[in-house]
C-alpha positions as a Markdown table, in Angstrom:
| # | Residue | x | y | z |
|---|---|---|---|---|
| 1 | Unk | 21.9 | 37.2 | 30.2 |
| 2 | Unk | 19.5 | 36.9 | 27.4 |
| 3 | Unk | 16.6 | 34.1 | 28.0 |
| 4 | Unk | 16.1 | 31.8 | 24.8 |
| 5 | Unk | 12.4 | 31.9 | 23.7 |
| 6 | Unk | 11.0 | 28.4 | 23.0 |
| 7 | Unk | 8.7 | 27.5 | 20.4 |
| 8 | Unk | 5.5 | 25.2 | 21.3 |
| 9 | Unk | 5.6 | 21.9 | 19.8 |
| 10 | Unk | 3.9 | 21.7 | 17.0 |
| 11 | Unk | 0.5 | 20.5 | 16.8 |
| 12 | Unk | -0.3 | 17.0 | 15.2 |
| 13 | Unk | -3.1 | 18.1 | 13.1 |
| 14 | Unk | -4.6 | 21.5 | 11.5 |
| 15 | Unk | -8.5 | 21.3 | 10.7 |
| 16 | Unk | -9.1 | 23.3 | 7.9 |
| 17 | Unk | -12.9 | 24.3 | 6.6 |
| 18 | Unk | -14.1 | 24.5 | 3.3 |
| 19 | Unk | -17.8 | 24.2 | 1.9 |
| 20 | Unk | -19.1 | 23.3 | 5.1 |
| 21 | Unk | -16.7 | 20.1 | 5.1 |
| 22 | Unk | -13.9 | 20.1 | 7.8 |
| 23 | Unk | -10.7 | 18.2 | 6.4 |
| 24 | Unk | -7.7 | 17.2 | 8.7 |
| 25 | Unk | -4.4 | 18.1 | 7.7 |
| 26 | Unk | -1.4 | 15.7 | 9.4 |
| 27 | Unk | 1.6 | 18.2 | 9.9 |
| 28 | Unk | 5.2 | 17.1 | 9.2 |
| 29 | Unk | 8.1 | 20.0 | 10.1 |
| 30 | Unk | 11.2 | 19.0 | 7.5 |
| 31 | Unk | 14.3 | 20.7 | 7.9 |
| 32 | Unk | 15.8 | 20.3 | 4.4 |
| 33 | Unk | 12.1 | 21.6 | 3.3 |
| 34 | Unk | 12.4 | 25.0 | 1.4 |
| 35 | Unk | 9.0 | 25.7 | 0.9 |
| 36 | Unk | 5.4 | 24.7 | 2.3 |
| 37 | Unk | 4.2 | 21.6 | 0.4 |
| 38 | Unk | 0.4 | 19.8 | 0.7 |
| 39 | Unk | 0.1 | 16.2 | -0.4 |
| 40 | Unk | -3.2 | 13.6 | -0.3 |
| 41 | Unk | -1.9 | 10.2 | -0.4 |
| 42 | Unk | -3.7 | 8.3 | -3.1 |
| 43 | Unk | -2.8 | 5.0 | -0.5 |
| 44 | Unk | -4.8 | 6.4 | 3.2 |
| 45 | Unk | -6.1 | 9.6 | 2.0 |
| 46 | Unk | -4.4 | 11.0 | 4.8 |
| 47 | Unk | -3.6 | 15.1 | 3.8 |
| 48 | Unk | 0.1 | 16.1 | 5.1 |
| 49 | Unk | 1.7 | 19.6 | 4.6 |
| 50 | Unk | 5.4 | 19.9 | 5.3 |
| 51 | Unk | 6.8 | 22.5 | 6.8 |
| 52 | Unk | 10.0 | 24.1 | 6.5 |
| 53 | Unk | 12.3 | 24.0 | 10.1 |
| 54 | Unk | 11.7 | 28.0 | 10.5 |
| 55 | Unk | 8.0 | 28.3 | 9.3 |
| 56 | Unk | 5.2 | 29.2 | 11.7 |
| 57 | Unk | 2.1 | 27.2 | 11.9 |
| 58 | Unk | 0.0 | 30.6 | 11.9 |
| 59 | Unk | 1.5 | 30.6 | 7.9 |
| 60 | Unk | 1.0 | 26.7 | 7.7 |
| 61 | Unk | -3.0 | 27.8 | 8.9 |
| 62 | Unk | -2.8 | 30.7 | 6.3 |
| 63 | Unk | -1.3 | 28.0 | 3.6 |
| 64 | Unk | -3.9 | 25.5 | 4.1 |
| 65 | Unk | -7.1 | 27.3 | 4.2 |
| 66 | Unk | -6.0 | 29.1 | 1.1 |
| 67 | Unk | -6.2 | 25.6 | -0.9 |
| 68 | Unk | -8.9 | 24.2 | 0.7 |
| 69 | Unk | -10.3 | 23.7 | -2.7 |
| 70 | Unk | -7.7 | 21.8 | -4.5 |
| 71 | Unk | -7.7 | 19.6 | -0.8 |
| 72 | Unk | -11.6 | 19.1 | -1.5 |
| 73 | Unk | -11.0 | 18.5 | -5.3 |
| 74 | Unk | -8.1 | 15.8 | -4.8 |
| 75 | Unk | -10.3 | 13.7 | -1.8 |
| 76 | Unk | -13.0 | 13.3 | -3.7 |
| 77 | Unk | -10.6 | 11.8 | -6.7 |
| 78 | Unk | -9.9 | 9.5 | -5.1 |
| 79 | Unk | -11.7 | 6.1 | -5.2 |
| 80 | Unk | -14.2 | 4.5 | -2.9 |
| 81 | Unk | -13.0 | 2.6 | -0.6 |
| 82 | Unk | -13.9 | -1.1 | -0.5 |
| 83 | Unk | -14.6 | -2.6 | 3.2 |
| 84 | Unk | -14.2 | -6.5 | 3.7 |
| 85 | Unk | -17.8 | -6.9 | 4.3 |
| 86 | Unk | -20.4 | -9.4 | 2.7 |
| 87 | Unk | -21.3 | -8.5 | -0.5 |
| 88 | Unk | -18.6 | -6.4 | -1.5 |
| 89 | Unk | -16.7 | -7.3 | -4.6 |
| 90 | Unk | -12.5 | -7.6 | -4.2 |
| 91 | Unk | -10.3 | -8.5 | -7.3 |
| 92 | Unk | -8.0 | -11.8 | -5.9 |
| 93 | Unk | -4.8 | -12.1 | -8.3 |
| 94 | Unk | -6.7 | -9.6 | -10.6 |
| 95 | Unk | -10.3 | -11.3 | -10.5 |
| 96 | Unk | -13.0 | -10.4 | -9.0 |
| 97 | Unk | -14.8 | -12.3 | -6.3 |
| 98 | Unk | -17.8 | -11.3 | -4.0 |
| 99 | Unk | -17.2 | -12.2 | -0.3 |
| 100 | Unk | -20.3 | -14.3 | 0.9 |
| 101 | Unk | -20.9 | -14.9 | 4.4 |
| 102 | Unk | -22.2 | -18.3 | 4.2 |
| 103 | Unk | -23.5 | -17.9 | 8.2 |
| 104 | Unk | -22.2 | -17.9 | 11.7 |
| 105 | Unk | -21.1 | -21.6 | 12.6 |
| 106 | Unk | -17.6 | -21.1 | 12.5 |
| 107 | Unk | -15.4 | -22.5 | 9.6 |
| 108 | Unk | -12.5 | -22.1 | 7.1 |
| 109 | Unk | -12.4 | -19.0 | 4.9 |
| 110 | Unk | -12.4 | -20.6 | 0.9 |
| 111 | Unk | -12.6 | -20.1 | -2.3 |
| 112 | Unk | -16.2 | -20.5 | -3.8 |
| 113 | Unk | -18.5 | -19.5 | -6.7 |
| 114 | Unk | -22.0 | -17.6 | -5.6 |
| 115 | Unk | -23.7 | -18.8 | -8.3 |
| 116 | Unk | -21.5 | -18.5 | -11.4 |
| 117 | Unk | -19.3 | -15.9 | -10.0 |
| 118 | Unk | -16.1 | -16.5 | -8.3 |
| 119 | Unk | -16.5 | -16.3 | -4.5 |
| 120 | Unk | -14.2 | -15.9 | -1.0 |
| 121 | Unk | -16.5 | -18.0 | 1.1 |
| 122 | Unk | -16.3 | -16.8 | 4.9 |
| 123 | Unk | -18.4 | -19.2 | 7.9 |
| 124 | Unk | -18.3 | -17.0 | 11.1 |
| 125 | Unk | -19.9 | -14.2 | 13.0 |
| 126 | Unk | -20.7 | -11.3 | 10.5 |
| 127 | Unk | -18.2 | -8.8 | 13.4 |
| 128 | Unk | -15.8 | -11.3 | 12.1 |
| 129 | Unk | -16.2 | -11.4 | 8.3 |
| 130 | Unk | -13.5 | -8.7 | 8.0 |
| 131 | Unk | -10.6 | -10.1 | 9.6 |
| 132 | Unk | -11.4 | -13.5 | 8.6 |
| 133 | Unk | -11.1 | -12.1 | 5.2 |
| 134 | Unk | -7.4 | -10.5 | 5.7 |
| 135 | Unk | -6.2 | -13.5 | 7.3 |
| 136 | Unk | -7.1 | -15.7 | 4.1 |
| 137 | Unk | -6.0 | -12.8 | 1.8 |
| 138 | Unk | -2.3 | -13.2 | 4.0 |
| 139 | Unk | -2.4 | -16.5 | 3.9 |
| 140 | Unk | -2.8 | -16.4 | 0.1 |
| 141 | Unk | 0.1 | -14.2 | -1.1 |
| 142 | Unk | 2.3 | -16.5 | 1.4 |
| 143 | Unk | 1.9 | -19.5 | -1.1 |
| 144 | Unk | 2.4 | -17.2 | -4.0 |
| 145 | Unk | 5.2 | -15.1 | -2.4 |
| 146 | Unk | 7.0 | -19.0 | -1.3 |
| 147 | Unk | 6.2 | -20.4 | -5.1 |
| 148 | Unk | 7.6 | -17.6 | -6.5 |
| 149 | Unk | 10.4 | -17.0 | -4.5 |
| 150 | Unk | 11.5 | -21.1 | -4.6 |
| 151 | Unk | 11.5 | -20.7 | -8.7 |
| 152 | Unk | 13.9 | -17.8 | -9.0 |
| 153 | Unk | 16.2 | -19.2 | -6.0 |
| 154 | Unk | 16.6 | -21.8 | -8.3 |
| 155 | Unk | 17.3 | -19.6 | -11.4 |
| 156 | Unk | 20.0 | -17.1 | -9.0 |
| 157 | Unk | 21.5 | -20.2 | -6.7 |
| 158 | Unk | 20.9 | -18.1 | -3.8 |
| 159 | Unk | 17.5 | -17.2 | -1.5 |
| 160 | Unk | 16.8 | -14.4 | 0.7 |
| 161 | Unk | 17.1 | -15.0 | 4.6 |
| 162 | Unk | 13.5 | -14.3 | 5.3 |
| 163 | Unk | 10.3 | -12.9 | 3.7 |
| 164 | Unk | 7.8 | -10.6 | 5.6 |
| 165 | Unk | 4.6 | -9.9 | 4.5 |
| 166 | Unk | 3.0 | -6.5 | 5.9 |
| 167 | Unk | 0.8 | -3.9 | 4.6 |
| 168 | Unk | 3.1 | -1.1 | 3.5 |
| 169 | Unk | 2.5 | 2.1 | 2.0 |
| 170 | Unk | 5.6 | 3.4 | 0.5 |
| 171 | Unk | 6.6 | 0.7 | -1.4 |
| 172 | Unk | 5.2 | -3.2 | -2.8 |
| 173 | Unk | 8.5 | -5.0 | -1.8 |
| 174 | Unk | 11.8 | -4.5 | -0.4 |
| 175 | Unk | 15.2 | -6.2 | 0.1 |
| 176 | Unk | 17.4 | -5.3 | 3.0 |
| 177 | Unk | 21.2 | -5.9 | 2.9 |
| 178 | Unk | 21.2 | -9.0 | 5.2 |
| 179 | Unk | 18.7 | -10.4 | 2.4 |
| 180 | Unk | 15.5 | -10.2 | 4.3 |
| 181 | Unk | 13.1 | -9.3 | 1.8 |
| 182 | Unk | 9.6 | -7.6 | 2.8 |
| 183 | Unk | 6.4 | -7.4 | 0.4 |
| 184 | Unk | 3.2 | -6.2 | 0.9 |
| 185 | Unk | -0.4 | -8.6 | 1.4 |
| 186 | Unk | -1.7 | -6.5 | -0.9 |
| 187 | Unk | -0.1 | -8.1 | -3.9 |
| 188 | Unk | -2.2 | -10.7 | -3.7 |
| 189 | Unk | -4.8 | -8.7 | -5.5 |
| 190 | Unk | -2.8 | -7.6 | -8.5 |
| 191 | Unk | -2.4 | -10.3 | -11.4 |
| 192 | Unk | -0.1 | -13.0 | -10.7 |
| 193 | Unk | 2.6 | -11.6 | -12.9 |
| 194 | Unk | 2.6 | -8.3 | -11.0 |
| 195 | Unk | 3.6 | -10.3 | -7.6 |
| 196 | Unk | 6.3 | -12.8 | -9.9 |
| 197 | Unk | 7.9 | -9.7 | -11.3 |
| 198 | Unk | 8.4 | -8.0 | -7.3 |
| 199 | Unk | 9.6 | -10.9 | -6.1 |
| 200 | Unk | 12.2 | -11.4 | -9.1 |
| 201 | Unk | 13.0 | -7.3 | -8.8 |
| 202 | Unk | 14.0 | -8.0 | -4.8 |
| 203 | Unk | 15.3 | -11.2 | -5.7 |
| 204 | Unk | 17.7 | -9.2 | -7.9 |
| 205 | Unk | 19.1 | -7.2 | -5.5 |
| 206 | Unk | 20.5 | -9.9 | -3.5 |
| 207 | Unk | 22.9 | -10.2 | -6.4 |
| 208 | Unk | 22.6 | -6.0 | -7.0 |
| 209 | Unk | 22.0 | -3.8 | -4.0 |
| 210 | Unk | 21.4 | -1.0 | -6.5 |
| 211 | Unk | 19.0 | 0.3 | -9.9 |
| 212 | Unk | 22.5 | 0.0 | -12.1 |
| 213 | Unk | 22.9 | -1.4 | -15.7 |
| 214 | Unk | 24.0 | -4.7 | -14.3 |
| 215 | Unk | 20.7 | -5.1 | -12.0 |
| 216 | Unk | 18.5 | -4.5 | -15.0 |
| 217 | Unk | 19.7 | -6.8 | -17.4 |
| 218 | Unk | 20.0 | -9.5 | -14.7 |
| 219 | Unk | 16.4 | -8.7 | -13.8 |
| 220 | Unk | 15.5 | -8.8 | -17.1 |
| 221 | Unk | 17.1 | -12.2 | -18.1 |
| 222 | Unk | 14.8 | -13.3 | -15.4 |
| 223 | Unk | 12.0 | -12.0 | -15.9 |
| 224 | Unk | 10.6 | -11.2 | -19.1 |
| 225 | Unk | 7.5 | -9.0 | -18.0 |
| 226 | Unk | 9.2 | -6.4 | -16.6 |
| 227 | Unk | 7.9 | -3.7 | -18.6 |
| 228 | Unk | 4.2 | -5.1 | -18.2 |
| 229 | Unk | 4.6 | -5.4 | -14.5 |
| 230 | Unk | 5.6 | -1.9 | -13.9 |
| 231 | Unk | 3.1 | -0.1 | -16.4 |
| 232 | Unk | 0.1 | -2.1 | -14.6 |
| 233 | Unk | 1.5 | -0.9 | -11.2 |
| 234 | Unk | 1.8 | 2.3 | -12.9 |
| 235 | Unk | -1.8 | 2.9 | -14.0 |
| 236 | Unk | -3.6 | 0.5 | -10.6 |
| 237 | Unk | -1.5 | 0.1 | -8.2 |
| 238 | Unk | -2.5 | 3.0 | -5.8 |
| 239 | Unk | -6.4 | 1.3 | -6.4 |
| 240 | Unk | -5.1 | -1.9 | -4.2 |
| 241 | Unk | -5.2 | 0.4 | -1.0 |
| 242 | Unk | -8.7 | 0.8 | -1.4 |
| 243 | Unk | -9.6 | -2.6 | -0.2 |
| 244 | Unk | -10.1 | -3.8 | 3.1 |
């Protein structure tokens, strides 16, 4: 009776060289895939190929080294990354302010001007600047997520069941069909009227669990900066994963 040979799992990563620089390469295996595909996510910078279900990793290797170039090229596209450290600049509902770490006695994160400038003023130990710094930024797209969300309640007659706030990838906001609806933190650093028009297009939903006709117009009848909204998401919105 003939013994069934079994593939190794595959391996999380491949390393691939070029110019002296080593990149790492996430691997994904996709059944429905039909052909090797390499992607640099403009969000992490995190480098995946896909690979189809029969494909060996030996080819994958092969695939990968062979565009090690276009790899290097589309990493170093992509724009600095900001940390949330003293000194650094961060645009809060589109403006920019400098975080200032006003010294170590503990006290509430706020919002200040260093000098003429608009400021996020942070009291703590400087190992603590950063998360003192996400925590207000959370705490700040909650009020504008609640505003928001209380206005066009109003304007539907109907709310969702909850709202969420995490820092997702894939997507600014969601709705799910219970009428949860989920948004990222990171709103908080587009213009106001980018985070009004996401909560108004998963407001929408609650009425239109779908991209039709109907949704449109009745997103459009309430909000009238739809086409703004999305062209500014459009041309900036992969730069908000820079920060933080």
């Amino acid at each position: 009776m003939p013994i069934a040979l079994l593939r190794r799992p595959d391996p999380d990563h491949l390393d691939v060289v070029h110019d002296g620089e080593n990149f790492r390469i996430s691997v994904r295996r996709l059944p429905s895939a039909r052909r090797l595909t390499l992607r640099v996510s403009q969000a992490t910078g995190e480098v995946v190929i896909t690979l189809p279900a029969r494909t060996a990793i030996a080819t994958a290797q092969r695939f990968a080294v062979s565009h090690g170039g276009w790899i290097a090229a589309r990493l170093a596209r992509l724009p600095e990354r900001v940390p949330f450290a003293p000194g650094e600049v961060l645009p809060l509902r589109g403006e920019a302010h400098r975080i200032v770490h006003r010294g170590v006695r503990s006290g509430a994160t706020t919002l200040d001007r260093d000098g003429s400038a608009p400021a996020i003023s942070v009291s703590c130990e400087e190992a603590h600047v950063a998360r003192r710094v996400r925590d207000f930024l959370e705490r700040e797209v909650r009020r504008d997520l609640q505003a928001s969300v209380g206005r066009y309640t109003e304007a539907l007659g109907q709310g969702p069941k909850r709202i969420t706030v995490r820092d997702t990838r894939s997507r600014w906001g969601s709705c799910t069909a219970r009428g949860d609806l989920n948004f990222s933190w990171r709103l908080i650093l587009a213009p106001p009227m980018v985070l009004d028009y996401l909560v108004a297009h998963e407001m929408t939903h609650l009425r239109e669990m779908n991209h039709s006709n109907r949704f449109w117009t009745l997103l459009g009848s309430l909000c009238p900066q739809v086409d703004e909204a999305e062209a500014w998401l459009k041309r900036h919105g992969a730069s908000l994963h820079r920060y933080g």
